[in-house]
C-alpha positions as a Markdown table, in Angstrom:
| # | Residue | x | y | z |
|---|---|---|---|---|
| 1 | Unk | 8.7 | -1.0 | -16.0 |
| 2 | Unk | 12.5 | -1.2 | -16.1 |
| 3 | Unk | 15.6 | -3.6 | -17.4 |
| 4 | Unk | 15.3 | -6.6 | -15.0 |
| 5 | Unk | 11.6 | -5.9 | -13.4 |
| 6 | Unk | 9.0 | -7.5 | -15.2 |
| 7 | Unk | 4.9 | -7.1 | -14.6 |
| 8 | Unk | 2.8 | -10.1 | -15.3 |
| 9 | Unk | 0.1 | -8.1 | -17.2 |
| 10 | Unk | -2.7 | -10.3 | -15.7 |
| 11 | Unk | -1.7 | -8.9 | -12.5 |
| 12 | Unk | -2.4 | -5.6 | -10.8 |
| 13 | Unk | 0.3 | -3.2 | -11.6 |
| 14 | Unk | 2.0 | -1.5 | -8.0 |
| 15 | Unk | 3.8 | 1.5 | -9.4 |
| 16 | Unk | 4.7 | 2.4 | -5.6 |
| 17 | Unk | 6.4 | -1.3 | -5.7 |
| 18 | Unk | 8.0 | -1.4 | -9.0 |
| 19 | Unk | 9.4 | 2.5 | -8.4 |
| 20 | Unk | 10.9 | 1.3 | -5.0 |
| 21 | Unk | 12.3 | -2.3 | -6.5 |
| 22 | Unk | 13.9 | 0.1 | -9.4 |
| 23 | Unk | 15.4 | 2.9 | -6.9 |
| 24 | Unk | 15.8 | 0.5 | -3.8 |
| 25 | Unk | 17.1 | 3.4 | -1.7 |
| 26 | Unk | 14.5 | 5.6 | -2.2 |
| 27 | Unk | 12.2 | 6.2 | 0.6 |
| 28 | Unk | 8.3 | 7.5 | 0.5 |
| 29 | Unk | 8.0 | 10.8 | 1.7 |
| 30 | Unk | 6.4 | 13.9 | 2.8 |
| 31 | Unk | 2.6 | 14.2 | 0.7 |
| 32 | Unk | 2.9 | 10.1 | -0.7 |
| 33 | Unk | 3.4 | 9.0 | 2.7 |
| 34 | Unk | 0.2 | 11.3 | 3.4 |
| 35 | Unk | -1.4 | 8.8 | 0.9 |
| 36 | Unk | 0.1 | 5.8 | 2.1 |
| 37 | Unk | -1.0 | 6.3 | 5.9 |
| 38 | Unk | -4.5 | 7.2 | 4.6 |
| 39 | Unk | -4.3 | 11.1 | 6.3 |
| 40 | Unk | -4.7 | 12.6 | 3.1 |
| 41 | Unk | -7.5 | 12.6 | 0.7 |
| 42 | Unk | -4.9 | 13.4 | -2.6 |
| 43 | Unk | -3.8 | 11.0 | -4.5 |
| 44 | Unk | -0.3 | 11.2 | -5.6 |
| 45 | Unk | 0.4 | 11.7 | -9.4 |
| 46 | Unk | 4.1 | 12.1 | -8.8 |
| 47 | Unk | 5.8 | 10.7 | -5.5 |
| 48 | Unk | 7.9 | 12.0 | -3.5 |
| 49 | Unk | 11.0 | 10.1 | -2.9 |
| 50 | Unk | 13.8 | 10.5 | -0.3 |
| 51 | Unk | 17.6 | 9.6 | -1.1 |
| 52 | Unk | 20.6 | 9.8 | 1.0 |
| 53 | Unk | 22.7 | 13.2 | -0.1 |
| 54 | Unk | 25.6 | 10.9 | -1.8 |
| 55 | Unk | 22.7 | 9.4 | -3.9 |
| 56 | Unk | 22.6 | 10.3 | -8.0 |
| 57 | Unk | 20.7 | 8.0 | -10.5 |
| 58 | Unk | 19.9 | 10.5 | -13.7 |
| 59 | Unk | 17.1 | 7.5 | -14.5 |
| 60 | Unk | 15.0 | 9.7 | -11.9 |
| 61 | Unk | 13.7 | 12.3 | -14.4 |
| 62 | Unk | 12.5 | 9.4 | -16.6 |
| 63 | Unk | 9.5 | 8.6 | -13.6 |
| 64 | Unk | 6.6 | 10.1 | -12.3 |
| 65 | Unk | 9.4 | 11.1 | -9.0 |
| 66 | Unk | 10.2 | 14.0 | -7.2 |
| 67 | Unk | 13.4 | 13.6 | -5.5 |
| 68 | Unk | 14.9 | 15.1 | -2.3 |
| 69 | Unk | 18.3 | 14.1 | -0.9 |
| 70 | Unk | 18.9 | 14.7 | 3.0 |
| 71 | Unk | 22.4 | 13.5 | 5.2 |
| 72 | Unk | 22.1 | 10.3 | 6.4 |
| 73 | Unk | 21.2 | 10.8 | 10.1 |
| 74 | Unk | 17.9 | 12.4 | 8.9 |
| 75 | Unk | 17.5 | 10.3 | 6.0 |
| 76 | Unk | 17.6 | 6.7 | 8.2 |
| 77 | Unk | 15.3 | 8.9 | 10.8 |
| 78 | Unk | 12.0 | 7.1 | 10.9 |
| 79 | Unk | 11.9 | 4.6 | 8.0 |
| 80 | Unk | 9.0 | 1.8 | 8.0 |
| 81 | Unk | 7.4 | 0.0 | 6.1 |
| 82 | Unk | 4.0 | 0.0 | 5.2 |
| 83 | Unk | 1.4 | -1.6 | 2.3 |
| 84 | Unk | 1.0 | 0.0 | -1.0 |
| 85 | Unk | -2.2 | 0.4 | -2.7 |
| 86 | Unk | -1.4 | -2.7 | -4.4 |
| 87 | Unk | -0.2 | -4.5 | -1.3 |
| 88 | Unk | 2.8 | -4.7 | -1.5 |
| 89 | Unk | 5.1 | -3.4 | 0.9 |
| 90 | Unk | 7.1 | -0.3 | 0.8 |
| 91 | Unk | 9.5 | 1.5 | 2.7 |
| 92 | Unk | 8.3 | 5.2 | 3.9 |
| 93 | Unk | 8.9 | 7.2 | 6.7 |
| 94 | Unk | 6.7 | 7.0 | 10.2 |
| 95 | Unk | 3.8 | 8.9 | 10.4 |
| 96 | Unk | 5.9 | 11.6 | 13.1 |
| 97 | Unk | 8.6 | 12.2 | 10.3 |
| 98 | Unk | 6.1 | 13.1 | 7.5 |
| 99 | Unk | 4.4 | 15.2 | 9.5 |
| 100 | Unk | 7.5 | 17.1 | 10.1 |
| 101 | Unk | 8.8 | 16.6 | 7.0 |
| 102 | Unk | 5.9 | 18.4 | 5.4 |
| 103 | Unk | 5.9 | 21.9 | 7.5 |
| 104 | Unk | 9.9 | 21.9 | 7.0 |
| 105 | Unk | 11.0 | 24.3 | 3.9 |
| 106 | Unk | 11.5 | 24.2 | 0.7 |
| 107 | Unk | 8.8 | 22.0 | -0.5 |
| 108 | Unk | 6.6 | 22.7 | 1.9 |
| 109 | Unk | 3.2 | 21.3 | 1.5 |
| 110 | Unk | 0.3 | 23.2 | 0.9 |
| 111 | Unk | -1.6 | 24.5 | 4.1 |
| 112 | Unk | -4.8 | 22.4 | 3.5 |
| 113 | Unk | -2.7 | 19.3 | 3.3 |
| 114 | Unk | -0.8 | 20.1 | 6.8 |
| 115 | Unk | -4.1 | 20.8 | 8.8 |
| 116 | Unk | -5.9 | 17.9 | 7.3 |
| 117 | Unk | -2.8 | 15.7 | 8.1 |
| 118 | Unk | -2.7 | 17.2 | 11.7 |
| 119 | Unk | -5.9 | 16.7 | 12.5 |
| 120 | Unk | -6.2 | 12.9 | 11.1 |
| 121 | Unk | -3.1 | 12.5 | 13.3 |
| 122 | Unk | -4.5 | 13.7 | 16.2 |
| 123 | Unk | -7.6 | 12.2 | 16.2 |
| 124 | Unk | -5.4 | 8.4 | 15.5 |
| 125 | Unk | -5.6 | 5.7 | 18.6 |
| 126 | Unk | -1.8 | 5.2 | 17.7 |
| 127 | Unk | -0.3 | 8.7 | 17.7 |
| 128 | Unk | 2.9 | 9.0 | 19.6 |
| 129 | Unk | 3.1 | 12.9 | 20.7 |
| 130 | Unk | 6.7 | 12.6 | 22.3 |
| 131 | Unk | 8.2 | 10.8 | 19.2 |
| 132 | Unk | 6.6 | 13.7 | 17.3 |
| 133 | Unk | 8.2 | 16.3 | 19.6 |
| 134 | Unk | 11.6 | 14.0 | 19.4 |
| 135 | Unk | 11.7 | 14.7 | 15.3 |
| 136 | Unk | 10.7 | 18.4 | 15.8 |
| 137 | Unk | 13.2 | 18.7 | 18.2 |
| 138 | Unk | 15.8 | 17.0 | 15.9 |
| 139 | Unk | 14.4 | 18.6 | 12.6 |
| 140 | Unk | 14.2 | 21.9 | 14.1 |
| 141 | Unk | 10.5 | 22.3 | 13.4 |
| 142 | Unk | 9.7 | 22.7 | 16.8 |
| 143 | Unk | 7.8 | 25.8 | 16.7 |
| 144 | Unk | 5.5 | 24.9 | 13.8 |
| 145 | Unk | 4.6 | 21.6 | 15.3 |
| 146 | Unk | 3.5 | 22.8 | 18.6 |
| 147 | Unk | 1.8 | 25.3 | 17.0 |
| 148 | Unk | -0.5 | 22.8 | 15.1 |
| 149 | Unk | -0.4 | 20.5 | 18.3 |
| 150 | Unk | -1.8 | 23.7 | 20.8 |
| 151 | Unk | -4.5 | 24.5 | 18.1 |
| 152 | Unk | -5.3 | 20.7 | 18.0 |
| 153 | Unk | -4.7 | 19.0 | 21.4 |
């Protein structure tokens, strides 16, 4: 995996795990914290990673990561933790910052992944619509998430 992370091979390997023990300030993000909350039916191939703006490693390009760098008040916005497919936990961003996250350009997410991750959202017992508004507002997505949130609601 890396210098100074070592797998037991009789063990499940948790890529998400050993990825965030390797880059420790790296966040999940926009499509993989899709995956990790279950509101998405793609599996991740490469993960997306958040890093505060200052943050440079040039070991990035040698994993299966796509990077993005924000200023710190944004990047600190919403982090959790949650469990990896492995079981581990992992750091990634609340379910109302991904879902802003993902309708906010560049890297926008494909429009089949927004709507399906709207709708799961929606349809959650634990969805928290003001906290959502609160990040759009903060994010300036607001018109894109009401939007969604009209069609849905």
């Amino acid at each position: 995996m890396g210098r100074g992370i070592y797998v037991d091979p009789a063990i499940f390997d948790d890529e998400m795990y050993n990825l965030q023990l390797r880059f420790k300030r790296g966040i999940y993000a926009r499509e993989t914290a899709l995956f990790l909350y279950g509101i998405t039916d793609r599996t991740p191939f490469v993960y997306q990673m958040t890093f505060p703006k200052s943050y440079h490693s040039e070991a990035l390009k040698d994993f299966p990561i796509e990077p993005t760098q924000q200023i710190d008040r944004l990047y600190k916005l919403g982090i959790t933790e949650v469990k990896s497919p492995g079981n581990h936990f992992v750091q990634t961003y609340n379910i109302e910052k991904t879902l802003c996250d993902i309708v906010r350009a560049p890297g926008m997410a494909e429009l089949s992944v927004i709507v399906q991750a709207m709708r799961e959202y929606v349809a959650r017992p634990d969805r928290n619509i003001h906290l959502l508004s609160e990040y759009a507002r903060e994010l300036r997505v607001e018109k894109q998430i009401e939007r969604y949130m009209e069609v849905l609601l």
